[in-house]
C-alpha positions as CSV (number, residue, x, y, z in Angstrom):
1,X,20.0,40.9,23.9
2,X,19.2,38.8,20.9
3,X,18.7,35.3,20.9
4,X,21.5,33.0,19.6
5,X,20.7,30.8,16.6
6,X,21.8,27.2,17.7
7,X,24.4,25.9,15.5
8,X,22.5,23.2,14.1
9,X,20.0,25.3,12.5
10,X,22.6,27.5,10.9
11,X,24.2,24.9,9.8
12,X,20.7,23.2,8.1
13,X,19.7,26.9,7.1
14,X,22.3,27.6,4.9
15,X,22.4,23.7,3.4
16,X,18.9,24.1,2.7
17,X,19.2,27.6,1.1
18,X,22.3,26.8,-1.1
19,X,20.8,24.0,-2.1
20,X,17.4,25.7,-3.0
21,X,19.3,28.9,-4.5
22,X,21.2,26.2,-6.9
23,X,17.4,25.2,-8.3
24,X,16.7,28.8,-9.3
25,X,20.6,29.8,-10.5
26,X,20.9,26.9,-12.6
27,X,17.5,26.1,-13.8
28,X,17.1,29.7,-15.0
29,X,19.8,29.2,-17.1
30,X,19.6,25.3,-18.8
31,X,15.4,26.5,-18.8
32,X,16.4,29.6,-21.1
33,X,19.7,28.5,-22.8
34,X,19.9,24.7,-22.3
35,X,23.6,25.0,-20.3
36,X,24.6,25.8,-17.3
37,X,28.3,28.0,-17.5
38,X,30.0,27.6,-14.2
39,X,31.7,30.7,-14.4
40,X,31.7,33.8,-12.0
41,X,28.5,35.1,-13.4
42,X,26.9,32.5,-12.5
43,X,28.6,32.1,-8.9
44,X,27.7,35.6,-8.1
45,X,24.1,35.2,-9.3
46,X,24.1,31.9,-6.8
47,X,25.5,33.9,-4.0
48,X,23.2,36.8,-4.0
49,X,20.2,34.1,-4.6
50,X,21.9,31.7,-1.9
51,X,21.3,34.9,1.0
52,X,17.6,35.8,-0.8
53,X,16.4,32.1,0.2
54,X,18.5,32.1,3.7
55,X,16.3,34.7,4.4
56,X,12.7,33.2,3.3
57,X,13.6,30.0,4.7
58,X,14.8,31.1,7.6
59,X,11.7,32.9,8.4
60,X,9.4,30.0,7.5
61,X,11.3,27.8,9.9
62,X,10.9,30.4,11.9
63,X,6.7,30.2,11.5
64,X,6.8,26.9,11.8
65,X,8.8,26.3,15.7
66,X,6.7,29.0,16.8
67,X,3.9,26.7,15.7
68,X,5.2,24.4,17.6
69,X,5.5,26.2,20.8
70,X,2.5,27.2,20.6
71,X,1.2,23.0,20.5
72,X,3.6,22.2,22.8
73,X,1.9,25.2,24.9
74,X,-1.2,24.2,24.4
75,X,-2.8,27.0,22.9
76,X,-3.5,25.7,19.5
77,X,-7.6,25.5,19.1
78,X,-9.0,22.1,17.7
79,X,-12.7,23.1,15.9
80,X,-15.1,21.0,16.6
81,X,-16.6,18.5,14.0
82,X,-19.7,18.3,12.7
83,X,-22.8,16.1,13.1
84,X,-23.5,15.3,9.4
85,X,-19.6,15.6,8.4
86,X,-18.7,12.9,11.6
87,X,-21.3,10.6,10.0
88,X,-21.3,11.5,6.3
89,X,-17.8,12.8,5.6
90,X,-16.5,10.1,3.3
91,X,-19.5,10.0,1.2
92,X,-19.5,13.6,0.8
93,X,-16.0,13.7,0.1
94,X,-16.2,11.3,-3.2
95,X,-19.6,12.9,-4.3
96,X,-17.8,16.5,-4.2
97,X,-14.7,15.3,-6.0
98,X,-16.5,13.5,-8.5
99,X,-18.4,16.6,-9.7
100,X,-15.5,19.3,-9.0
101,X,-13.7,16.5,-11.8
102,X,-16.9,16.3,-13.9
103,X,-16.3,19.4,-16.0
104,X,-12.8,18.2,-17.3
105,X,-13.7,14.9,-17.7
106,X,-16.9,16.3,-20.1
107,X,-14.3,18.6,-21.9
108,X,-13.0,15.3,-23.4
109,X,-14.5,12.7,-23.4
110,X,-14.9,10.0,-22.9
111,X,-11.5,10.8,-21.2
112,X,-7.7,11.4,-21.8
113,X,-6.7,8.3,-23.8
114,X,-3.0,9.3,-23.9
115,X,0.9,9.0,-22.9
116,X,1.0,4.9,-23.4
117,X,-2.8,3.5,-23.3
118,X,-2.3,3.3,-27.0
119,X,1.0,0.8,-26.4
120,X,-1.4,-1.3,-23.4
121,X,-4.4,-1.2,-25.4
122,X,-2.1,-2.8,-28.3
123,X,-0.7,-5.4,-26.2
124,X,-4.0,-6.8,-25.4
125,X,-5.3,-6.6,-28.9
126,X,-1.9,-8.7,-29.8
127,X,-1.9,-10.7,-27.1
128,X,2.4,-9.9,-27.2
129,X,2.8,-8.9,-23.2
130,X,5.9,-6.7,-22.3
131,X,7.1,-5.8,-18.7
132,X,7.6,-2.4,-20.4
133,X,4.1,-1.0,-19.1
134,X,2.7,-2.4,-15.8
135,X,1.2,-5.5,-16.3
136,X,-1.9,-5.0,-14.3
137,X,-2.9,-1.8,-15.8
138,X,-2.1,-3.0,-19.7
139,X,-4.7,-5.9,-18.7
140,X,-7.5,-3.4,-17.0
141,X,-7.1,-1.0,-19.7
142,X,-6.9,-3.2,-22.6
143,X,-9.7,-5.4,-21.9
144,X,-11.9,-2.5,-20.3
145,X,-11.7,-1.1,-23.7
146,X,-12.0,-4.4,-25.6
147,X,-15.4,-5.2,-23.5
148,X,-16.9,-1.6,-24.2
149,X,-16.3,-2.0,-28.1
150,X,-17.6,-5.2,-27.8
151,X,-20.8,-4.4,-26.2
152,X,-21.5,-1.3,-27.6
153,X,-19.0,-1.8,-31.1
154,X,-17.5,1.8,-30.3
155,X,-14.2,1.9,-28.4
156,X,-15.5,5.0,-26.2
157,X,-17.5,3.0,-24.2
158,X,-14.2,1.3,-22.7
159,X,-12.4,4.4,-22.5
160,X,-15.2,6.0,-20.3
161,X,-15.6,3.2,-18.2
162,X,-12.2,3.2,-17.2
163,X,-11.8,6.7,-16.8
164,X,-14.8,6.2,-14.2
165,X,-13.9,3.7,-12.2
166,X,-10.2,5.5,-11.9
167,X,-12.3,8.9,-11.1
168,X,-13.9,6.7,-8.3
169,X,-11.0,5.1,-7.4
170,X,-8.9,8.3,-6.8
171,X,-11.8,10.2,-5.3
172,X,-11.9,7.2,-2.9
173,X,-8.4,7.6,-2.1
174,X,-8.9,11.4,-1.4
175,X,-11.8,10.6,0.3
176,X,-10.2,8.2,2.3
177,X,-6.7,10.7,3.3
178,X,-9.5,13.5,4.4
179,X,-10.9,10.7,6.7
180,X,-7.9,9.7,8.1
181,X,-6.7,13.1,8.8
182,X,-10.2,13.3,10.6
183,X,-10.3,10.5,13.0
184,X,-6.9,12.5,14.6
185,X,-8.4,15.4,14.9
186,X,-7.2,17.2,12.2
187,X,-9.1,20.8,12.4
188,X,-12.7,20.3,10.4
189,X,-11.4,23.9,8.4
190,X,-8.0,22.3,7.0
191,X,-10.2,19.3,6.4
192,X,-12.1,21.3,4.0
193,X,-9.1,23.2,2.5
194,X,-7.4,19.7,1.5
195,X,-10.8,18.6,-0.2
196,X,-11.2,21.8,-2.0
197,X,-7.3,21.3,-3.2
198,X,-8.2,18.1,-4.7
199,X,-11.4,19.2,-6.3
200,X,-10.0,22.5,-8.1
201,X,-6.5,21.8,-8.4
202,X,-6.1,21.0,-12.8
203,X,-3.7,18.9,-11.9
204,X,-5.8,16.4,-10.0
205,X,-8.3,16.8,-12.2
206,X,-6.5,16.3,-15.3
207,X,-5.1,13.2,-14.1
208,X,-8.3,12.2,-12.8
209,X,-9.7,11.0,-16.2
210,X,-5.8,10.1,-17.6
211,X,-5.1,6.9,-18.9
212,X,-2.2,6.7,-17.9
213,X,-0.2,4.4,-14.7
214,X,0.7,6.9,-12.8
215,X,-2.5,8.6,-11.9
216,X,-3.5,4.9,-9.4
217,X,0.6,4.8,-9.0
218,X,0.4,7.8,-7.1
219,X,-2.6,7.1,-5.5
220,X,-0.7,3.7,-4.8
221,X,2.1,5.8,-3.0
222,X,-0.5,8.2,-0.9
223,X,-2.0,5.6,0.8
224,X,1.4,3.8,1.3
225,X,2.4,7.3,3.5
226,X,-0.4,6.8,5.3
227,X,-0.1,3.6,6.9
228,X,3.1,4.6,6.8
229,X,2.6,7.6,9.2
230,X,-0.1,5.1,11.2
231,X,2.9,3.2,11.9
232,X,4.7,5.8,13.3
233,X,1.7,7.1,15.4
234,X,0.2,4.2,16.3
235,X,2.7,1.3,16.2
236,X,0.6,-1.2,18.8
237,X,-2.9,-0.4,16.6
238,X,-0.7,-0.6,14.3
239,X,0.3,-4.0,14.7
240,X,-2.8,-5.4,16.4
241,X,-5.5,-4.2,13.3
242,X,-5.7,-6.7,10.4
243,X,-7.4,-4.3,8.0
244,X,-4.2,-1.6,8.8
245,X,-1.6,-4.4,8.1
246,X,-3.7,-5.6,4.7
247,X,-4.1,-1.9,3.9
248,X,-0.1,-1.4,3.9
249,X,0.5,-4.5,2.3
250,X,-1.6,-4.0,-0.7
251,X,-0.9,-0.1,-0.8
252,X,3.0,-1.5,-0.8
253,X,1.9,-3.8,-3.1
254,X,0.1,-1.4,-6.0
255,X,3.2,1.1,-5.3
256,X,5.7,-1.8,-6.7
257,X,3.5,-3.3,-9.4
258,X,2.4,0.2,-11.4
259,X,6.3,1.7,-11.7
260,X,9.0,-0.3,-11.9
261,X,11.0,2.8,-9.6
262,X,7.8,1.6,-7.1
263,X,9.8,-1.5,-6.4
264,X,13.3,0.1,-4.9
265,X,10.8,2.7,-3.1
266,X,9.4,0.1,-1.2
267,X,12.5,-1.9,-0.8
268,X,14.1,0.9,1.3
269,X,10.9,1.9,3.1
270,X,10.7,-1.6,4.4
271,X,14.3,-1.8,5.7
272,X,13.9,1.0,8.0
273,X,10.2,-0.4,9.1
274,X,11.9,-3.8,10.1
275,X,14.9,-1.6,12.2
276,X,12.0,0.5,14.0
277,X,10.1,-3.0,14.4
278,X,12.3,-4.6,16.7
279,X,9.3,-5.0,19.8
280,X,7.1,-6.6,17.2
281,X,10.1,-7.7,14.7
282,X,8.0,-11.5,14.0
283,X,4.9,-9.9,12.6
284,X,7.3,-7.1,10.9
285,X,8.9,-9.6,9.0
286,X,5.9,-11.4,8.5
287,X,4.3,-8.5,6.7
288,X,7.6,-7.7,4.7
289,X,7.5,-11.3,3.8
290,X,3.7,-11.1,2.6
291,X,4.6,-8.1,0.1
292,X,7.7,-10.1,-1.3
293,X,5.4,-13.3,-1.8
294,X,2.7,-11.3,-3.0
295,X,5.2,-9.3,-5.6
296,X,7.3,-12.8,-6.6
297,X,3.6,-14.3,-7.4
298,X,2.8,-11.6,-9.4
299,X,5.9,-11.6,-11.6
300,X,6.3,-15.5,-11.4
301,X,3.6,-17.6,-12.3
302,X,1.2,-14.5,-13.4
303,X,4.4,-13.5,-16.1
304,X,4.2,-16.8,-17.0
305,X,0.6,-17.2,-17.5
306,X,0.6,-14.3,-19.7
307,X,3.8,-15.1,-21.4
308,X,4.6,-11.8,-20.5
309,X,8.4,-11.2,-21.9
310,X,11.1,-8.3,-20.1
311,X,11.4,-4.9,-21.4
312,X,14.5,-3.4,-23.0
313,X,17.6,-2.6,-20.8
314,X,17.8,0.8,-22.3
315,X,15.0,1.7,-20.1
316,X,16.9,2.0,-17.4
317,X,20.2,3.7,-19.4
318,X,18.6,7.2,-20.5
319,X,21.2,8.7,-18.4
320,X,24.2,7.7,-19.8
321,X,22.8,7.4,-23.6
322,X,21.9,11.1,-22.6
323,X,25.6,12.0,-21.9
324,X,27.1,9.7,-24.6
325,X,24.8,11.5,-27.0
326,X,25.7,14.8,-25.4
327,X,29.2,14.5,-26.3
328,X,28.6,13.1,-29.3
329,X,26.8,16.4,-30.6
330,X,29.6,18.9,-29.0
331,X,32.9,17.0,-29.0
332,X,32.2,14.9,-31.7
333,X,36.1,15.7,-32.7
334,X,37.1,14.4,-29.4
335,X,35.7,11.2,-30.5
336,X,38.6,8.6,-31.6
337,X,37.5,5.9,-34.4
338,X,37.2,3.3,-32.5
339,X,34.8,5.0,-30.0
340,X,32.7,5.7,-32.8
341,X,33.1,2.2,-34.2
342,X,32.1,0.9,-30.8
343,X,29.9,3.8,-30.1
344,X,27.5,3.1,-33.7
345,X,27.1,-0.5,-32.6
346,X,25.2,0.2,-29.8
347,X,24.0,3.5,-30.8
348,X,23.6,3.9,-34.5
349,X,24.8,7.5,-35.9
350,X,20.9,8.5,-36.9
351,X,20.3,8.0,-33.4
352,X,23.0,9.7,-32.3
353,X,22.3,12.6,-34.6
354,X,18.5,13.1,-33.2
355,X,19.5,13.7,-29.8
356,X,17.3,16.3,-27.4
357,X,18.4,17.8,-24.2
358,X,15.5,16.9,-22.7
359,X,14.1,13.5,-23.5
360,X,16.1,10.0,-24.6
361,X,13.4,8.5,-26.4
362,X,15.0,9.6,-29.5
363,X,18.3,8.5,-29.5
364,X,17.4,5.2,-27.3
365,X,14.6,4.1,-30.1
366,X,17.3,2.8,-31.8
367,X,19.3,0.9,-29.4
368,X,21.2,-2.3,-30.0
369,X,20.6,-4.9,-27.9
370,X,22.4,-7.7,-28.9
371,X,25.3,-5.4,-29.5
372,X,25.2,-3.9,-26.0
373,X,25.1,-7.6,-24.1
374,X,27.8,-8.4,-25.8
375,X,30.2,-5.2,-25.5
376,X,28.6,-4.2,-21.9
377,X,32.6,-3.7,-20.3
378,X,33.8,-2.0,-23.2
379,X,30.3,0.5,-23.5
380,X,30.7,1.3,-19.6
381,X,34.6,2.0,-20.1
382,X,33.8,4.4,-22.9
383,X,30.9,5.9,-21.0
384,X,33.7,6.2,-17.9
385,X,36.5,7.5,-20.2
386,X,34.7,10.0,-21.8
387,X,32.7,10.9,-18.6
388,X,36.3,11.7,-17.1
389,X,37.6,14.0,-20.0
390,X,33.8,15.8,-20.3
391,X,32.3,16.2,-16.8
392,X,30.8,19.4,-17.5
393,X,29.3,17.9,-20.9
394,X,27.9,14.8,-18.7
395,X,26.6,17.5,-15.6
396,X,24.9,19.7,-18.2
397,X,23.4,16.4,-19.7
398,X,21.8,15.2,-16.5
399,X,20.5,18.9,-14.9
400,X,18.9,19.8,-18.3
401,X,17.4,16.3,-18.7
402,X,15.8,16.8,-15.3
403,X,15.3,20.3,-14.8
404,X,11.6,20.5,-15.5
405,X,11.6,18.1,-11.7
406,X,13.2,20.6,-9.1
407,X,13.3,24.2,-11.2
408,X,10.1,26.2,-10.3
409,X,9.6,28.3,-13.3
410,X,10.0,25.8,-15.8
411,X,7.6,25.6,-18.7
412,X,7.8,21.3,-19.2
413,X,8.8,21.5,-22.9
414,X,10.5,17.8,-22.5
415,X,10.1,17.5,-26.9
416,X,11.2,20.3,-27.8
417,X,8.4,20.7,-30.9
418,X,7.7,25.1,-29.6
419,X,4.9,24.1,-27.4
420,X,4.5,23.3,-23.5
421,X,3.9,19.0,-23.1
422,X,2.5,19.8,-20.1
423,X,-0.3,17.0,-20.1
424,X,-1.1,14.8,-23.6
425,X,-4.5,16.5,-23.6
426,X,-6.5,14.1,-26.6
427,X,-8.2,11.1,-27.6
428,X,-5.7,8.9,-29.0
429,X,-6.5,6.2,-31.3
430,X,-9.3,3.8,-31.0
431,X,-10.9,6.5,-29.3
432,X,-12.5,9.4,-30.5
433,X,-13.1,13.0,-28.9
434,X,-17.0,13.9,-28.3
435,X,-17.3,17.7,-28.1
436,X,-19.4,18.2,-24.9
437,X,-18.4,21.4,-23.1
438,X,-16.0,22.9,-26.1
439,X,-14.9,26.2,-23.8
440,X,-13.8,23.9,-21.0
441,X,-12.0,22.0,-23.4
442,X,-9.9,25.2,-24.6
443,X,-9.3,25.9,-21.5
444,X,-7.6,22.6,-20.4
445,X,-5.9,22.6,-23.8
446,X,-4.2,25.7,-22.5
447,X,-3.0,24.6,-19.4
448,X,-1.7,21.5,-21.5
449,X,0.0,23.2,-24.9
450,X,0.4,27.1,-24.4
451,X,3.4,28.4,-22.5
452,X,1.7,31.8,-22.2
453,X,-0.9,30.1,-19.8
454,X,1.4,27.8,-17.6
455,X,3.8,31.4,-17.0
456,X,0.8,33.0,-15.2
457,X,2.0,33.3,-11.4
458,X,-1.9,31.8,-10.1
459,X,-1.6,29.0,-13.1
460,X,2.3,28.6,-12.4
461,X,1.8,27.6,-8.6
462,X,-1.1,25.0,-9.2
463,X,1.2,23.6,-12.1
464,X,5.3,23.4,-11.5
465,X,6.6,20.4,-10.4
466,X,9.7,22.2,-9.9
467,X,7.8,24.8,-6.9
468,X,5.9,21.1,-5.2
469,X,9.3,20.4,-4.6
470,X,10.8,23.4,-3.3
471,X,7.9,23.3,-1.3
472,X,8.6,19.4,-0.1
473,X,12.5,19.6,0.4
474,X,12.1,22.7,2.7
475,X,9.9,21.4,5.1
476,X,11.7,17.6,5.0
477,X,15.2,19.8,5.4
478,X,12.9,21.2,8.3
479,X,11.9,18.5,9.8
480,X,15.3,16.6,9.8
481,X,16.7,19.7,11.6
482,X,14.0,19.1,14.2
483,X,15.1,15.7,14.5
484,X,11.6,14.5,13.9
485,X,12.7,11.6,12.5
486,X,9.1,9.6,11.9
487,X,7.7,12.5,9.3
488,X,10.8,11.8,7.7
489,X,9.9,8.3,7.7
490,X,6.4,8.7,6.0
491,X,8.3,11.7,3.3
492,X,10.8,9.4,2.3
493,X,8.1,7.8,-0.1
494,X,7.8,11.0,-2.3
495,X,11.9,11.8,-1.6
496,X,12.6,8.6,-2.9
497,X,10.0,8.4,-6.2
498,X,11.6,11.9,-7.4
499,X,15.8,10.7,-6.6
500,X,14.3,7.9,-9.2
501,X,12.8,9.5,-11.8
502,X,16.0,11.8,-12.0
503,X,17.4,8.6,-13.9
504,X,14.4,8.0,-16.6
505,X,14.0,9.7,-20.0
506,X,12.8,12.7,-19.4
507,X,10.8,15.4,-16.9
508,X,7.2,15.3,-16.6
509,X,4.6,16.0,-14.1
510,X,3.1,12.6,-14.7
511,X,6.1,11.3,-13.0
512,X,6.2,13.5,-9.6
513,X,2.7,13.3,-9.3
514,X,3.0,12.2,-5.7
515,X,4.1,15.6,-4.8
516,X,0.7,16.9,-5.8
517,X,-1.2,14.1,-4.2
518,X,1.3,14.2,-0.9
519,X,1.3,18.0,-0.5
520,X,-1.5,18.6,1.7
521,X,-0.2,15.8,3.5
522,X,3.0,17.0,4.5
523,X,2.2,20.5,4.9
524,X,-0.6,19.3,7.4
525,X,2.5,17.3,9.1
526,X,4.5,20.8,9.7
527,X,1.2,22.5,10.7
528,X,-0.4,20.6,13.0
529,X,-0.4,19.2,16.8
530,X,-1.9,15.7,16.4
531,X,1.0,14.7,13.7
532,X,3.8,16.1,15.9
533,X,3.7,14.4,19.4
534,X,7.0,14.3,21.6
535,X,6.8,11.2,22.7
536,X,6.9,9.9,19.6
537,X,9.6,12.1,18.3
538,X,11.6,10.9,21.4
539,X,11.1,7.2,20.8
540,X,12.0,7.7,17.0
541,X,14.9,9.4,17.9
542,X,16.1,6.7,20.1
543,X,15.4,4.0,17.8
544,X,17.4,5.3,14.9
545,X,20.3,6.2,17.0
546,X,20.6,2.7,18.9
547,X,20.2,1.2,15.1
């Protein structure tokens, strides 16, 4: 007789599935036609995709609780480690990244002075200091840079030393998530496989020599998981270890100071520490009260020292200047004179008229202001009124803006300009590109610009955003089926940094990186014994329900 599927994993299974099967249905279409028609086509192709995935996810979930059976049984094998890796394993670690990284950082040097180092190196060289770009890294950059052309008088010297000291600071960080998977007794194999992963994957090493934020932002958020997932394993070491309590605060501390989305990711992470804090609630809210002090310092008295000034509200409004200009381009007959008159304000009609699907920068460039503090009510009620009479126009605006995030076979073409913007692979200004290793560098340059390249099916699953997060909302739809509540805990960090990003300008992988950094992370967390252990899903469990 077969077995009967509880109802709470059918009821997950299918969730999971239509939810997944809604990523491929839809972002097949806005990827290839740039709108989604909800019409029966498109149903039907959702459907028969909807029992495709019930099927594959069903039997990975499968995989995974016989996995677990098998732990529970206890008749999973732990390797044993060895002599030189037990004593040398760190050092190793950073001296194998560094050269696996080597070759793409010699394919352009002195490094990938792109995205907005231009911007930070110009507010140093100004001395005019926006909240636009994180403050920390506009002052490290631009004066890194300023202090190489100084001592050398050519501006490469500053570029390659902070494309160094980031290349030893991520290898650190990789270095020091290998360890930590070590000392519980991750098996020494998978060890090995999540160092190789950061060594070869072009993603990692892309980023490695990037100038941009959110290479040490990521970096910021891995380490933030793992004291993150300490705390869940360990909560009286936890507790009792200073260097683990200045570790979270600092890695909480780097996650809100290099993204401004950093800041409401750690908000809500430390809400639910303080409710699963209650036995040591004093030195729970001593520590959340640290990171606040620490973060009020920093944009306190250092703003002010730096007459650092706010950046534009539009930063946060791509969404709806998205959907305004959305309407704008394919009802602009539904548009009455006075929402244009009100609409040109705050959005002048060249804006308007440059819109992209995929990215705001062009239509935001020219945002008013003055005229948007002073009509704010009015703005909102127009984006409301029109929102109401075009919700498929405001739908389509959002899922195409963002479908480069969660669609796995999307080619990142967020400009629209016939080629992939996969990564900003140059030497912007005041740097200048050294040929070194000029095969290398056409080879990176393909991953980066040609579409051809990133379609491969090897090339595709190092590269989509869209499949690291099939990948990652699987296994956390997985775990909360399980009810193991604490992985959810530590996974809430990359959950939270992509539900954010849906709201900014446009998709790129510079923005999700944490999915790449977090991946062998949380695949080791469905995988092994050491990261599962009953007790601890029971006391989690309890916890959360009594809160």
């Amino acid at each position: 007789m077969a077995k009967k599927i509880p109802l709470r994993k059918v009821f997950f299974l299918c969730v999971t599935a239509f939810i997944v099967s809604f990523f491929y249905a839809a972002g097949y279409e806005l990827d290839r036609i740039g709108n989604m028609s909800f019409n029966k086509h498109f149903i039907i192709k959702w459907l028969l995709i909807f029992f495709l995935q019930t099927f594959i996810i069903w039997l990975v979930w499968s995989i995974l609780e016989k996995r677990e059976q098998r732990i529970k049984a206890g008749r999973q094998n732990v390797s044993k480690t060895w002599f030189i890796w037990e004593r040398y394993g760190y050092l190793i670690s950073v001296l194998f990244l560094i050269l696996c990284w080597l070759p793409e950082y010699l394919s352009l040097f002195p490094g990938a002075f792109s995205y907005d180092a231009y911007d930070e190196w110009q507010q140093v060289v100004s001395g005019y200091i926006t909240a636009h770009h994180p403050v920390i890294h506009v002052l490290v950059l631009g004066y890194l840079v300023e202090w190489g052309h100084s001592l050398t008088g050519s501006y490469n010297a500053g570029i390659a030393c902070y494309s160094i000291l980031q290349m030893l600071l991520l290898a650190n960080t990789f270095a020091f998530t290998v360890r930590f998977l070590h000392r519980r007794k991750l098996p020494i194999m998978a060890q090995l496989v999540i160092l190789l992963f950061y060594g070869i994957s072009p993603v990692v090493q892309m980023f490695s020599t990037c100038a941009t934020k959110d290479t040490l932002f990521a970096a910021s958020q891995l380490l933030f998981m793992l004291c993150l997932l300490h705390f869940c394993l360990e909560r009286e070491q936890f507790f009792s270890d200073q260097a683990t309590r200045i570790s979270f605060i600092l890695s909480a501390l780097g996650t809100m100071i290099l993204r401004n989305n950093g800041l409401y990711i750690v908000l809500i992470v430390l809400v639910i520490f303080l409710i699963l804090s209650r036995e040591r609630l004093r030195q729970a809210i001593w520590i959340a009260a640290a990171i606040a002090a620490c973060y009020i310092l920093y944009i306190g008295p250092f703003y002010r020292v730096l007459n650092v000034t706010s950046g534009g509200v539009e930063e946060m409004m791509s969404v709806p200047i998205q959907q305004l200009a959305r309407v704008h381009k394919y009802d602009y007959d539904d548009l009455t004179v006075e929402d244009k008159r009100l609409l040109y304000q705050i959005l002048p009609k060249e804006a308007l008229d440059n819109y992209r699907s995929t990215v705001s920068d062009f239509v935001k460039k020219d945002f008013q202001r003055d005229a948007f503090s002073q009509n704010k009510y009015a703005f909102f009620k127009l984006w409301l009124k029109l929102g109401i009479k075009h919700p498929f126009v405001y739908v389509n605006s959002f899922l195409i803006n963002t479908v480069d995030f969660w669609y796995p076979f999307a080619i990142i073409d967020g400009y629209q300009n016939g080629y992939a913007n996969y990564f900003d692979y140059r030497v912007a200004e005041p740097g200048t590109y050294v040929e070194i290793l000029p095969r290398v560098h056409m080879f990176y340059e393909s991953l980066s610009f040609d579409k051809e390249t990133q379609e491969k099916p090897f090339i595709f699953l190092l590269l989509s955003p869209g499949w690291y997060w099939v990948v990652f909302f699987v296994l956390f739809a997985y775990f909360w089926y399980r009810k193991q509540w604490w992985k959810l805990i530590v996974l809430s960090v990359p959950l939270l940094n992509t539900l954010t990003v849906l709201l900014g300008p446009m998709a790129l992988a510079r923005y999700v990186l944490i999915l790449f950094y977090g991946a062998p992370l949380y695949i080791t967390m469905a995988l092994f014994a050491f990261l599962c252990p009953d007790k601890q899903d029971g006391r989690e469990i309890a916890s959360i329900k009594e809160n």
